[in-house]
Phi, psi and omega in degrees: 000140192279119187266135174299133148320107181305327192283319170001279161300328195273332184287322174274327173273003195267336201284306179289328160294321209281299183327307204284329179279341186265307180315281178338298176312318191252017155273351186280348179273103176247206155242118156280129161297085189272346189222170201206129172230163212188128183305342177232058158236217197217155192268358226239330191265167185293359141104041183234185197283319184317339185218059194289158178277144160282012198207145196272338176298317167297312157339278179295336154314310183294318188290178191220160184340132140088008169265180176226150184213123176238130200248118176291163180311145182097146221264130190249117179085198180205204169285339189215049146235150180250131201255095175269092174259091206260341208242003194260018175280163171247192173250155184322307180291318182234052169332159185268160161212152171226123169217199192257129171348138178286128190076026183223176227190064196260145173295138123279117165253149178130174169260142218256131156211110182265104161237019176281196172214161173070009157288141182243092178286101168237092168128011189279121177278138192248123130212123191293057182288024196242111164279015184317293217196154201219140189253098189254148166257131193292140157287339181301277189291345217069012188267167186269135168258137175270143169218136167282094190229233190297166159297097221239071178324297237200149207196096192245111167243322149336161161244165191066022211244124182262128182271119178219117159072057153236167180263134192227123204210152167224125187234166176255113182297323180321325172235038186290000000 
């Protein structure tokens, strides 16, 4: 007579627990939104979702240690914006974070320039397309001098400052 394996069953129900608790973890992960921007809102309003900032610059100024700003679906800048964060830090403990609205997807175009710390950039189509301006030091002095010249993304002078889950492109509108 053929016998069952005891460990099987007990091996299958351990396999369905494990399944059923990571599905749990990640519907349990959500993001609170504490300020909020959004193409059809105004810089002029308090940043809540019924009254979102329109600019992600605006967005990013406000928030404080340990908040989040969530960016609505749709395309932010052009070739000739600069995404400036200079004021947007946090803390080691309580980072600033800015991503995209939950279940939504917003564009950024422009050059990203970060002199903050302790930032979390999440969820984002990234494209650095911005040719304005390209930062070179001066060999005399060492100072930075502007020129027009390539085309220039990203600018990290902060510390801590995290690229997390975004598509990052840098394409030249000249030959699109």
């Amino acid at each position: 007579r053929d016998r069952e394996d005891p460990v099987a069953p007990l091996a299958v129900a351990v396999l369905a627990l494990a399944l059923a608790a990571a599905a749990a973890s990640a519907s349990a992960t959500t993001i609170t939104c504490n300020l909020f921007a959004s193409k059809s809102g105004s810089d002029s309003n308090p940043g809540s979702v019924s009254s979102p900032f329109a600019t992600v610059q605006k967005l990013a100024a406000a928030l404080t240690a340990g908040q989040t700003g969530c960016v609505r679906a749709g395309s932010y800048g052009s070739a000739a914006t600069t995404f400036s964060f200079p004021n947007s830090s946090g803390t080691a403990r309580a980072p600033v974070t800015i991503t995209s609205y939950p279940g939504e997807r917003a564009n950024l175009h422009g050059y990203l320039d970060f002199e903050s710390s302790n930032v979390t950039l999440s969820r984002f189509n990234i494209d650095g397309d911005n040719t304005a301006f390209n930062q070179r030091r001066s060999e005399d002095s060492g100072c930075p001098a502007y020129t027009q010249a390539v085309s220039q993304g990203l600018s990290i002078e902060g510390s801590n400052v995290i690229f997390q889950d975004n598509d990052l492109s840098q394409s030249v509108p000249a030959r699109r």
